[in-house]
N, C-alpha and C positions, 0 to 999 in steps of 0.2 A: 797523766797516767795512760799506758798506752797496754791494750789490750792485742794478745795475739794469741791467735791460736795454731795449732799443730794442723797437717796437713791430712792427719786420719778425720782431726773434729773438722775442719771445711770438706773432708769427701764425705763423711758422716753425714753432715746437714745436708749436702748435696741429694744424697741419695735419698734423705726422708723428705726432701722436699718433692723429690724427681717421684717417688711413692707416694706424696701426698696428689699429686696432678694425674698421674696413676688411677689411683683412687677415683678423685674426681670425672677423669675420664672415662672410666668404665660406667658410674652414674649416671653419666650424659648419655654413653648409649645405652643403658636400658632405658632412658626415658627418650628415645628419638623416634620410639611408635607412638607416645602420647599426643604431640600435636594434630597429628593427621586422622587418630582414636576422635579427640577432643572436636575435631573438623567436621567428624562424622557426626558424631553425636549431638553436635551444636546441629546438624543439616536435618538430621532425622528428629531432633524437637520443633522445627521451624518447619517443617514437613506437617507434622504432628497438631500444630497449631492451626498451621492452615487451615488443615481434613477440620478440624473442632468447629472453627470459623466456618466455613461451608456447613458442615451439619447445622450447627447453630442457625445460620439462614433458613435452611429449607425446615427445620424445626418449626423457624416461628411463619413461614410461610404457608404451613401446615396445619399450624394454628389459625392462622388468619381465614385460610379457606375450611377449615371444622366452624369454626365462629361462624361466618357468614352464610355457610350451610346450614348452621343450628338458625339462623336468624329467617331464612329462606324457608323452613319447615314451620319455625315457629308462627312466620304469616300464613302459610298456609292451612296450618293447623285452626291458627284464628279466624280464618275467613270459612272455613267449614264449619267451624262451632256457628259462627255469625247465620249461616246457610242454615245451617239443623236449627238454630233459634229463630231463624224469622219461620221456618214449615210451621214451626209445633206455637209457636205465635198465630199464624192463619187456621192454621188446624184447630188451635183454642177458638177462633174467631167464630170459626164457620160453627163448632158445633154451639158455642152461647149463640149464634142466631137462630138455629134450629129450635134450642130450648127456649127463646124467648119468640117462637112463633114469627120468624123472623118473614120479610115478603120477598116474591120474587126478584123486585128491583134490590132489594138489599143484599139479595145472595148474589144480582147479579154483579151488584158495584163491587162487591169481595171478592167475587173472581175475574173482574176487571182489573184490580188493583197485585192481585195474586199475578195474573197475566203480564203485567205491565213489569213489577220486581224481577219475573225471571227473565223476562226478557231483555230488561239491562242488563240481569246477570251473564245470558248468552251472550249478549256482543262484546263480552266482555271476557268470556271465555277461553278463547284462541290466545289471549294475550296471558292470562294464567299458565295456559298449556305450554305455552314458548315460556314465560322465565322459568318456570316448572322443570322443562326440559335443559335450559341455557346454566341452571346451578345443578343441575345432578351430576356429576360425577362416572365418568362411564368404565 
């Protein structure tokens, strides 16, 4: 069986086909700003990432030196309490030997010993004062 057709139905198809590509090509250019759109937009999230990644660093860099700040304070906080608890320790001392008629040699050895604590304390000072100053923050 052999099929033919008339010469309006093959310019017919011709023409919905020649309109179908048509079509499609006008498609194609509205979307021919997309790629370079899409280029952008890929660049400025990989941009985007980065800046996060950088903040993220100095975030926790910032944390690290808050922490180690807090831990710098926190000794020195303790070493003051240490301070004000050994006075008021000597200070108890001196005044139970007063009340227990204490003698001169014995008031003397308590401030001998009194004598001796701060004066570790002082050479010991400078070095306080340097990390003290070495973590502050200016």
């Amino acid at each position: 069986m052999k099929i033919t057709y008339s010469t309006a139905e093959i310019m017919a198809a011709i023409q919905a086909v020649q309109a179908q590509v048509q079509a499609v090509q006008t498609q194609l250019q509205g979307l021919a700003g997309v790629p370079p759109l899409l280029t952008q937009l890929l660049q400025k999230e990989t941009l985007m990432a980065n800046n996060l990644e950088t903040i993220q660093v100095k975030v926790d860099a910032l944390k690290a030196d808050i922490a180690a700040g807090k831990t710098v304070q926190d000794s020195a906080i303790a070493l003051l309490n240490g301070v004000v608890a050994q006075n008021t320790a000597f200070a108890q001392q001196i005044k139970d030997l007063i009340a227990a008629g204490g003698t001169p040699e014995q008031m003397a050895a308590l401030v001998a010993d009194f004598d001796a604590t701060n004066a570790a304390m002082d050479a010991q000072r400078q070095e306080l004062a340097d990390a003290v100053v070495a973590n502050t923050g200016t």
